[in-house]
N, CA, C and O atoms as a MOPAC input file, in Angstrom:
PM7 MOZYME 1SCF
protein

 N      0.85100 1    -1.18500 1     0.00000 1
 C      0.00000 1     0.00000 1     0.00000 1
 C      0.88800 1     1.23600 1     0.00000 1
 O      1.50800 1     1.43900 1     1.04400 1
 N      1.01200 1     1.89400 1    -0.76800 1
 C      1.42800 1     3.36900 1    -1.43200 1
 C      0.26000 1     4.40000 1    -0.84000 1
 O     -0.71100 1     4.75400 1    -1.50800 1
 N      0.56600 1     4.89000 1     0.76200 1
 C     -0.40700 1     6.12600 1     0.84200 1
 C      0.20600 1     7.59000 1    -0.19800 1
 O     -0.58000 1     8.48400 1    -0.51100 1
 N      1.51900 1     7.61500 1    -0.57700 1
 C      2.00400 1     9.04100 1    -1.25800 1
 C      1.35200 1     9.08400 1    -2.66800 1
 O      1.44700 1    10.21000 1    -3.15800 1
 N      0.59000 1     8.00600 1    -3.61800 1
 C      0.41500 1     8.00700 1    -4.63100 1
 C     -1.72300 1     8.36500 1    -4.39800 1
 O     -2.36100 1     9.11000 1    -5.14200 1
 N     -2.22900 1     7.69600 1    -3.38300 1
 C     -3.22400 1     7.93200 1    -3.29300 1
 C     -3.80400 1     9.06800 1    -3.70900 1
 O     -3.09100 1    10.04600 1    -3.93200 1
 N     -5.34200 1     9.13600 1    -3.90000 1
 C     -5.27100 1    10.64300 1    -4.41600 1
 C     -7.30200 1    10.52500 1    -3.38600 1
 O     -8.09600 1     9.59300 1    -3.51400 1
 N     -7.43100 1    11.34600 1    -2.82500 1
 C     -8.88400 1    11.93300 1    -2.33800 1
 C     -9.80900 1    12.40800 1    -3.20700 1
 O     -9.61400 1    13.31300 1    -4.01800 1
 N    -10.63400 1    11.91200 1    -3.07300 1
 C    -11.41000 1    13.12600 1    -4.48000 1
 C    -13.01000 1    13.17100 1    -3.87100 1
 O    -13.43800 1    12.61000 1    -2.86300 1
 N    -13.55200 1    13.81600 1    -4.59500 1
 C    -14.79000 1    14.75500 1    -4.21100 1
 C    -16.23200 1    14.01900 1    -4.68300 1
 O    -16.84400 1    14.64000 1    -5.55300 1
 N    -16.99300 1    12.45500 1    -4.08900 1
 C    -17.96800 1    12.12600 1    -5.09100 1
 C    -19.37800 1    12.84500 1    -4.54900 1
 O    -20.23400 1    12.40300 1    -3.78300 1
 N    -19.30700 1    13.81800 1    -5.07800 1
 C    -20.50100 1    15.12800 1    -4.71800 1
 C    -22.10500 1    13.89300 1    -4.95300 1
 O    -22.90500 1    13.79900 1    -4.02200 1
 N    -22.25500 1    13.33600 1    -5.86300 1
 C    -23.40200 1    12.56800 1    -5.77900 1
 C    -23.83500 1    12.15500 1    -4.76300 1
 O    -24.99800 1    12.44500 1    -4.48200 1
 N    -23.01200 1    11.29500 1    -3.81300 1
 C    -23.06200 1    10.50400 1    -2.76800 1
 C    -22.43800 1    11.51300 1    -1.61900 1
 O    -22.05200 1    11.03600 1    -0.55200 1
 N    -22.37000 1    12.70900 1    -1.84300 1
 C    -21.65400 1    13.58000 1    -0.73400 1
 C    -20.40200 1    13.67700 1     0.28100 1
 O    -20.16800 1    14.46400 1     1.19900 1
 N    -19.57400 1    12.39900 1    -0.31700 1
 C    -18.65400 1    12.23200 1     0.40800 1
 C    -16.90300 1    12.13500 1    -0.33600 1
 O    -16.62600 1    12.34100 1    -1.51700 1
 N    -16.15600 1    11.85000 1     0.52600 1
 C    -14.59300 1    12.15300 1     0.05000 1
 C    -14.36500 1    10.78800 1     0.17300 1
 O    -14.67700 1    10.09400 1     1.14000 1
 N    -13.56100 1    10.27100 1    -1.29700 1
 C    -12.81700 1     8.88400 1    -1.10100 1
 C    -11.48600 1     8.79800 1    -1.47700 1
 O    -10.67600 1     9.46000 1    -2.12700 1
 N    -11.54700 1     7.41500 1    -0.64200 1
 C    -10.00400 1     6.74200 1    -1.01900 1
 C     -9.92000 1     5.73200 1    -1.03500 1
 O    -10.26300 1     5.01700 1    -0.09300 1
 N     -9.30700 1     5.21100 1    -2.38800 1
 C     -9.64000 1     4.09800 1    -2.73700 1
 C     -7.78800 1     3.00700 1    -2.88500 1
 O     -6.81900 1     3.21400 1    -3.61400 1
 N     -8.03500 1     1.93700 1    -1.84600 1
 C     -6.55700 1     1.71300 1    -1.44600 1
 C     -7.02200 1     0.32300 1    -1.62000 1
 O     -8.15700 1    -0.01200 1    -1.28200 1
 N     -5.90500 1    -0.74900 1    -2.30200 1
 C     -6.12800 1    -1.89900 1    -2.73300 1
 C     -7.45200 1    -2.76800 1    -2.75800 1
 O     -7.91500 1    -3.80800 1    -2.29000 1
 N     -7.79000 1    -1.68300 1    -3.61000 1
 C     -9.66800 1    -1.97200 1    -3.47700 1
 C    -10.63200 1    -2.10100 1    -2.93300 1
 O    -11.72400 1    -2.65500 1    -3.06600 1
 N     -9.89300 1    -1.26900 1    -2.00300 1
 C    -10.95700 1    -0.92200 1    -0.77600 1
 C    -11.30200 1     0.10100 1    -0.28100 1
 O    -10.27400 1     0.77600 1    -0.21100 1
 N    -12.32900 1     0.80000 1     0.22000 1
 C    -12.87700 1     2.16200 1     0.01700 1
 C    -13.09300 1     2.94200 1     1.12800 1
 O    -14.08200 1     2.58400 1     1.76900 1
 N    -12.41100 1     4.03000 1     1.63900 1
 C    -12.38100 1     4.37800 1     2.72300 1
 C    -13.26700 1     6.07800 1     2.27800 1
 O    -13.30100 1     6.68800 1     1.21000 1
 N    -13.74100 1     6.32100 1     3.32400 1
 C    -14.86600 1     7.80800 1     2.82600 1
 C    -14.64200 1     8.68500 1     4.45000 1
 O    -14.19600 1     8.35000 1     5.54700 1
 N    -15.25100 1    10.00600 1     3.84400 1
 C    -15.68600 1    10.75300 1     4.89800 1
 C    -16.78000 1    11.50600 1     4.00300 1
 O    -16.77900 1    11.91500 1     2.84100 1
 N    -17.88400 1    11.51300 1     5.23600 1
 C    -19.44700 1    11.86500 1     4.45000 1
 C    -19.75500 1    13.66600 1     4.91000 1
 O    -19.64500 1    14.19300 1     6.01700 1
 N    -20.06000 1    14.12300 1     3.91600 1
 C    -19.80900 1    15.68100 1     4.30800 1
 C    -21.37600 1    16.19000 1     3.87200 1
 O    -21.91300 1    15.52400 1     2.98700 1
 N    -22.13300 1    17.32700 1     4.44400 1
 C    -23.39100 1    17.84500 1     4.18900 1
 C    -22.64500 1    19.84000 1     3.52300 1
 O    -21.76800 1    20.66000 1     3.79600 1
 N    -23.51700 1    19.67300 1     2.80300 1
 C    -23.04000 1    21.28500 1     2.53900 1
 C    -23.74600 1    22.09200 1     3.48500 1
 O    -24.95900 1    21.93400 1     3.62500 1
 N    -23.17100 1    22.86300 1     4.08500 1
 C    -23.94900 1    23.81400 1     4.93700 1
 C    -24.27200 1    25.00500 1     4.53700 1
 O    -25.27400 1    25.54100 1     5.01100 1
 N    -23.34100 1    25.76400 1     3.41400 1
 C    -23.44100 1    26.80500 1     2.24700 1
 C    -22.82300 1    26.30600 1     1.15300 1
 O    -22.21100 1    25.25900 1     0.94400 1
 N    -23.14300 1    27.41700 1     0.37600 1
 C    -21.53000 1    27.53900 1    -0.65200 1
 C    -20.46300 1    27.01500 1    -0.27300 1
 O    -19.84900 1    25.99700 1    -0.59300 1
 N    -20.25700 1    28.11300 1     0.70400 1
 C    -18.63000 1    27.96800 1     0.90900 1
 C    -18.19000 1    26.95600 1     1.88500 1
 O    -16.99300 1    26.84500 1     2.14800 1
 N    -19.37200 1    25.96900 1     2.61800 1
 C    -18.97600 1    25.31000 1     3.89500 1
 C    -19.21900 1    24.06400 1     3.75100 1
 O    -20.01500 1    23.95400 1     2.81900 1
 N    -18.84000 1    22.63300 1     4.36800 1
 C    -18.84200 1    21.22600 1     4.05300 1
 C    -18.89100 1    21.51400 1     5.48500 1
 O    -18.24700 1    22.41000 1     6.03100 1
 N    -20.12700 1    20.26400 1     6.37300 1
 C    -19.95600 1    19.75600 1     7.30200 1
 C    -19.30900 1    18.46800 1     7.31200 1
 O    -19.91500 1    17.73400 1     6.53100 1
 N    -18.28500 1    17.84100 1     7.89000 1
 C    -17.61700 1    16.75100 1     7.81800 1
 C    -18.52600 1    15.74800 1     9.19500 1
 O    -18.44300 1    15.74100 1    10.42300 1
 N    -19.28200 1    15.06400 1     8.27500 1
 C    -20.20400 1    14.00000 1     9.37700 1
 C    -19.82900 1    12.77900 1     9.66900 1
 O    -20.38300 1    12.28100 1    10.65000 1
 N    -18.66900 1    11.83600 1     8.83400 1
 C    -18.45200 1    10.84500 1     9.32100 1
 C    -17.30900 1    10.20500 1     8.63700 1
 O    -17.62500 1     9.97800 1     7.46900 1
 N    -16.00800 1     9.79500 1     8.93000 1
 C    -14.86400 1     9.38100 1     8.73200 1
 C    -15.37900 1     7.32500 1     8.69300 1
 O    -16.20500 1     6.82200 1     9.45400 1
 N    -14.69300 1     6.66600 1     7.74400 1
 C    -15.04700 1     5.50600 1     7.65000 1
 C    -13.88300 1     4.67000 1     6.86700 1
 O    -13.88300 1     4.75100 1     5.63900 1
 N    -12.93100 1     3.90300 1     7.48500 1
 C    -11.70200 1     3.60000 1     7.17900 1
 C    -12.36600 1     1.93900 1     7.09500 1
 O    -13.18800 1     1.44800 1     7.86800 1
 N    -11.86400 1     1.43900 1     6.17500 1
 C    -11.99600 1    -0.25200 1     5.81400 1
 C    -11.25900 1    -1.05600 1     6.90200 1
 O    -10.03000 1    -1.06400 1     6.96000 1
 N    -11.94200 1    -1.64400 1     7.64900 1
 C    -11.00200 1    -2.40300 1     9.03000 1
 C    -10.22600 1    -3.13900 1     8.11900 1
 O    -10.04000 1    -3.86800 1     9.09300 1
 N     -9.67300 1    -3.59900 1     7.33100 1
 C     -7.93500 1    -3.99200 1     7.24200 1
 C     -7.33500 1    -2.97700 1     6.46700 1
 O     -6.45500 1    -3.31500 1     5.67500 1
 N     -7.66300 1    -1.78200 1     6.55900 1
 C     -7.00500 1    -0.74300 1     6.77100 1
 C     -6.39300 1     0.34300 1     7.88500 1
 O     -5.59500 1     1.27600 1     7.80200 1
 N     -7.09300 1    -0.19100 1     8.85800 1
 C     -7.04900 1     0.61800 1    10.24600 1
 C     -5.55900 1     0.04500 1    10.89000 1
 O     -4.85200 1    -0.95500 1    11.01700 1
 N     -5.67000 1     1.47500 1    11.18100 1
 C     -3.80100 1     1.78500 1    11.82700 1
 C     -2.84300 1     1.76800 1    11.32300 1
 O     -1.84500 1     1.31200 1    11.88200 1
 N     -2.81300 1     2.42400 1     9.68000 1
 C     -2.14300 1     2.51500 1     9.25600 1
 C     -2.10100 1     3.37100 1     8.19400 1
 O     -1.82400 1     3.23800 1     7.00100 1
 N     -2.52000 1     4.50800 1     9.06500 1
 C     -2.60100 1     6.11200 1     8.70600 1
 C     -3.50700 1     6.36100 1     7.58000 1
 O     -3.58600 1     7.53500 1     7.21800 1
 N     -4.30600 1     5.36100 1     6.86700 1
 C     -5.34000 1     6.07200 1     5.71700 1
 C     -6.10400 1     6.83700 1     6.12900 1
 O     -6.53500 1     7.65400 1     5.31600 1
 N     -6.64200 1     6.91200 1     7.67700 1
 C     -7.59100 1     8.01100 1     8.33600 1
 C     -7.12500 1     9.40700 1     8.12700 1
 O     -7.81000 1    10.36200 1     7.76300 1
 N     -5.83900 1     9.38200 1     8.41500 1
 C     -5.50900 1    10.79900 1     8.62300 1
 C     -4.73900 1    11.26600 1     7.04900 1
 O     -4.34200 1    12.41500 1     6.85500 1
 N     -4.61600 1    10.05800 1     5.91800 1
 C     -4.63400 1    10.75000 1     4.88600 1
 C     -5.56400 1    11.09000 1     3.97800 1
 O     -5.45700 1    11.83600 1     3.00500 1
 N     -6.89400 1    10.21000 1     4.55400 1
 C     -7.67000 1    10.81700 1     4.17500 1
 C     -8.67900 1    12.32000 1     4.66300 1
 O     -9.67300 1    12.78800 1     4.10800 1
 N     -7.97500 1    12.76200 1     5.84900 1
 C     -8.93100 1    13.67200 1     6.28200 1
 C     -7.92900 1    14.75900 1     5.34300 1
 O     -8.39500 1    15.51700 1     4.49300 1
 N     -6.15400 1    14.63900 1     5.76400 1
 C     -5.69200 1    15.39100 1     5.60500 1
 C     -5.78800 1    16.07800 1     3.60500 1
 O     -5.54900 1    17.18300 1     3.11800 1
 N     -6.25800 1    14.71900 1     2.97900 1
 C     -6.34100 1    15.11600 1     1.40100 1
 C     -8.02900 1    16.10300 1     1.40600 1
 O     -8.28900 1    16.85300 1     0.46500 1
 N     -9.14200 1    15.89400 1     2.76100 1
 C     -9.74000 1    16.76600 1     2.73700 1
 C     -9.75500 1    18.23000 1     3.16300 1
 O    -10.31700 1    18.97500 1     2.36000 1
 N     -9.39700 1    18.63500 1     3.94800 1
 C     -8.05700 1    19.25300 1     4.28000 1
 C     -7.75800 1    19.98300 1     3.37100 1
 O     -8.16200 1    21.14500 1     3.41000 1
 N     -6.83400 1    19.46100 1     2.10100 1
 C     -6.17600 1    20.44800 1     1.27200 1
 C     -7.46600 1    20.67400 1    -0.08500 1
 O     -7.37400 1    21.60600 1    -0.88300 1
 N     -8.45900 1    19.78500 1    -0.12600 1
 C     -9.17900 1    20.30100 1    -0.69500 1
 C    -10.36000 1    21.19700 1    -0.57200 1
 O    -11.05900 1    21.63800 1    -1.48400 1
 N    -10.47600 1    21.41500 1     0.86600 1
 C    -11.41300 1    22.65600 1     1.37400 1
 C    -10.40000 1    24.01500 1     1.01200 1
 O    -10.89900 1    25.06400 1     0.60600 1
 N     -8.72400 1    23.83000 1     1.23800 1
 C     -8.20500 1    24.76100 1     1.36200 1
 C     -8.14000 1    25.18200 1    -0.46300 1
 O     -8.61300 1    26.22300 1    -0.92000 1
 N     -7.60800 1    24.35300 1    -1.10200 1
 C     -7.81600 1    24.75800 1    -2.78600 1
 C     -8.90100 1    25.54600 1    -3.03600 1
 O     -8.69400 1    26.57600 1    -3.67800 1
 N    -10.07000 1    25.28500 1    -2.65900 1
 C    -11.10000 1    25.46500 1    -3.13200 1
 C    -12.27300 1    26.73900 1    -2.18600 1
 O    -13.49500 1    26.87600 1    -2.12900 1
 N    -11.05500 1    27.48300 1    -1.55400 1
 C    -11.57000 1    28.46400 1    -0.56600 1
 C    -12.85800 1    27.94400 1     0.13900 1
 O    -13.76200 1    28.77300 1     0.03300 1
 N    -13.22100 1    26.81600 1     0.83200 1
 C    -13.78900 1    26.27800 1     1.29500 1
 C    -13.85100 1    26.38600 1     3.12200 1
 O    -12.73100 1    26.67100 1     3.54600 1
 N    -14.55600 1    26.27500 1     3.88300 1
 C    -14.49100 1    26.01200 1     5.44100 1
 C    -15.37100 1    24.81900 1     5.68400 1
 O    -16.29000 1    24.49400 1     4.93100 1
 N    -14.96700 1    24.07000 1     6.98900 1
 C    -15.15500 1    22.47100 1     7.13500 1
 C    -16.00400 1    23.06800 1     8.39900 1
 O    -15.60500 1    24.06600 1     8.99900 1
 N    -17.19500 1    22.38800 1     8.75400 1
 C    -17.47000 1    22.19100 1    10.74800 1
 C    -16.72900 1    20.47200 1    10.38700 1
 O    -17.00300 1    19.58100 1     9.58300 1
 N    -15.56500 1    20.67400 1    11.60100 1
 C    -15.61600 1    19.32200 1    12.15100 1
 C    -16.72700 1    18.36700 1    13.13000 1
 O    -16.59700 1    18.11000 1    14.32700 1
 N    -17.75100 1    17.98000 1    12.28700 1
 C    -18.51500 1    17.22100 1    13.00400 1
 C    -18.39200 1    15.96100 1    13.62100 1
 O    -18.93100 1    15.46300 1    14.61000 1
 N    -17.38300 1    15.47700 1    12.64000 1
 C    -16.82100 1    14.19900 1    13.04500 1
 C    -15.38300 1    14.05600 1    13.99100 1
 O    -14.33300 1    14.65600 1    13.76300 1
 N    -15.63600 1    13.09800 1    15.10600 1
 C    -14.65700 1    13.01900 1    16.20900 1
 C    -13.37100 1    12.58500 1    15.67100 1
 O    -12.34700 1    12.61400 1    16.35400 1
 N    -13.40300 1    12.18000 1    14.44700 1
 C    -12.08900 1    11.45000 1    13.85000 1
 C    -11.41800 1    12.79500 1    13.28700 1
 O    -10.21100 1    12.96100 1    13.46500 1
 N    -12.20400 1    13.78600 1    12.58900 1
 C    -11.91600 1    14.88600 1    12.05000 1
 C    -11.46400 1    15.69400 1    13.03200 1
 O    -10.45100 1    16.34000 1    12.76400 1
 N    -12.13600 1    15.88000 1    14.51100 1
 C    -11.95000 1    17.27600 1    15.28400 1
 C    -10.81600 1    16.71700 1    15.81900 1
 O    -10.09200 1    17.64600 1    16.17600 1
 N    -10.02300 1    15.07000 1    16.17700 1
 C     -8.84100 1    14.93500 1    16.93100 1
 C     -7.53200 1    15.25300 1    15.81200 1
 O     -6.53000 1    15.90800 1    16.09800 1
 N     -7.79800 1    14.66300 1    14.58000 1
 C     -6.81000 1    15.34300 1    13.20600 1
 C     -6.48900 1    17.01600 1    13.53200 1
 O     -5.36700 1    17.50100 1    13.68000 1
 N     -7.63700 1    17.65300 1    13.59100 1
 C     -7.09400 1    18.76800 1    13.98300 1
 C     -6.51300 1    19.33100 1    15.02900 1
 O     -5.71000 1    20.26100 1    14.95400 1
 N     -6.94600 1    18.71500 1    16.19800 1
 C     -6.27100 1    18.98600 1    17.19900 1
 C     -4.54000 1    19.12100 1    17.56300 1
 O     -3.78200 1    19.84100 1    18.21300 1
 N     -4.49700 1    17.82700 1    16.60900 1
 C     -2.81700 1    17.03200 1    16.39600 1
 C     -1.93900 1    18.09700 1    15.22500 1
 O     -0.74600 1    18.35200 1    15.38400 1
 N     -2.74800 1    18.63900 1    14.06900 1
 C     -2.47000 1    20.07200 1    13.41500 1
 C     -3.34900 1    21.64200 1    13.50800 1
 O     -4.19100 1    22.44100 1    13.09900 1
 N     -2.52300 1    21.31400 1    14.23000 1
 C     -3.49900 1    23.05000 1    14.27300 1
 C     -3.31500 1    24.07500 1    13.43300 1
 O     -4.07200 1    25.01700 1    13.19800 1
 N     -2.57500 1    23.90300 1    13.12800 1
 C     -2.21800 1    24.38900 1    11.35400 1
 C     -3.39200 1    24.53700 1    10.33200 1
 O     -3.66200 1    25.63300 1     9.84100 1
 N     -4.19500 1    23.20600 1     9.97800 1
 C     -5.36300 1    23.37500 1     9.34700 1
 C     -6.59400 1    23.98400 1    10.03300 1
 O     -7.69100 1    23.94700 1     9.47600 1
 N     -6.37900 1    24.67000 1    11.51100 1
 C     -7.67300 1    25.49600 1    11.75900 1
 C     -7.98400 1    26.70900 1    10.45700 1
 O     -9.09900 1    27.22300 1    10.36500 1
 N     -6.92800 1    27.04500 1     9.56600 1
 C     -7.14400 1    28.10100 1     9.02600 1
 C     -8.33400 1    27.69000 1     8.01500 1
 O     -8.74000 1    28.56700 1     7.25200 1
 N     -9.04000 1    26.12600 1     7.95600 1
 C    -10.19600 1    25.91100 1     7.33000 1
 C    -11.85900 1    25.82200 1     8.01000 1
 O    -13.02000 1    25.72800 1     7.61100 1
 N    -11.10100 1    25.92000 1     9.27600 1
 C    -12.56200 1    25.51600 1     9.90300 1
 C    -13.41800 1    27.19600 1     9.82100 1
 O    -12.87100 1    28.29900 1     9.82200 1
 N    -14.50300 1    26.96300 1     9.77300 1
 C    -15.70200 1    27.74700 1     9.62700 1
 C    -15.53300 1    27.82300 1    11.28900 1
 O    -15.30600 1    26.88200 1    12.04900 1
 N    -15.70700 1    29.18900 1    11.60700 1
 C    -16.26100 1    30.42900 1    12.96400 1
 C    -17.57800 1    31.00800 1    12.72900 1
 O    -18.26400 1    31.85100 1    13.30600 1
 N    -17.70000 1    30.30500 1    11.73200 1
 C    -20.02400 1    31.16200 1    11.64400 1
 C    -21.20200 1    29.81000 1    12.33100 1
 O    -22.42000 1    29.74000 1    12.49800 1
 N    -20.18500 1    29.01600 1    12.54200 1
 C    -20.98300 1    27.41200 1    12.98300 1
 C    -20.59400 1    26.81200 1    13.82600 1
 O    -19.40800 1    26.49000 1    13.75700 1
 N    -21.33400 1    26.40800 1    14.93000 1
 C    -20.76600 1    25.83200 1    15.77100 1
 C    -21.39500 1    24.19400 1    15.91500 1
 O    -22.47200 1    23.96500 1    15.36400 1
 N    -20.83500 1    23.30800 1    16.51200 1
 C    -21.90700 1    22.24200 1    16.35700 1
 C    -23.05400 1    22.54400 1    16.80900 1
 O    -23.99100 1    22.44800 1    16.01600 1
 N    -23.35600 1    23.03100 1    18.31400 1
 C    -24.67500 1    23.35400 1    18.61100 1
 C    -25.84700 1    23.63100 1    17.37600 1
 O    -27.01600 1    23.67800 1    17.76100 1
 N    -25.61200 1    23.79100 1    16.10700 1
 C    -26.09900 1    24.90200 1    15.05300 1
 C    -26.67600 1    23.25700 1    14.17400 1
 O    -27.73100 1    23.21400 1    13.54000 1
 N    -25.94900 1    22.32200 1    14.29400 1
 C    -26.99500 1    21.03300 1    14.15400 1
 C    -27.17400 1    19.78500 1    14.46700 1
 O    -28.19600 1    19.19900 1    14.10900 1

């Protein structure tokens, strides 16, 4: 397994971010909250993939695609809000107009 070649991408139909690693499909499920905002609702790693960082490359390839795309995230998901915790670096994506209380 090659996580540096992986690539995240956006399946807006089904509302969520994938990654697709020796044929197996790891997601995080996102709600639009505006335009400009993705709620991140649920991180979902293939158990014989777990613990061995596809979680956090997949949040982190979401991550750089909120940031490409002048985008802001609510971390709704607990897998998402501890990623950030560990970089705090990517707060510069999270949305300040939403708080979870808000849904």
């Amino acid at each position: 397994m090659n996580l540096t070649d992986a690539t995240v991408t956006d399946n807006r139909h089904h509302h969520r971010f994938e990654l697709k690693l020796d044929g197996k499909l790891s997601i995080i499920q996102y709600q639009p909250v505006d335009d400009e905002t993705l709620a991140l609702l649920h991180t979902e790693v293939d158990p014989s993939l777990e613990g061995q960082g596809v979680g956090s490359h997949l949040v982190n390839g979401v991550l750089e695609y909120a940031d490409r795309n002048g985008l802001k995230i609510v971390p709704l998901c607990p897998f998402v809000s501890a990623y950030l915790k560990r970089h705090p670096d990517w707060q510069r994506v999270v949305s300040t107009a939403y708080s979870v209380d808000d849904f």
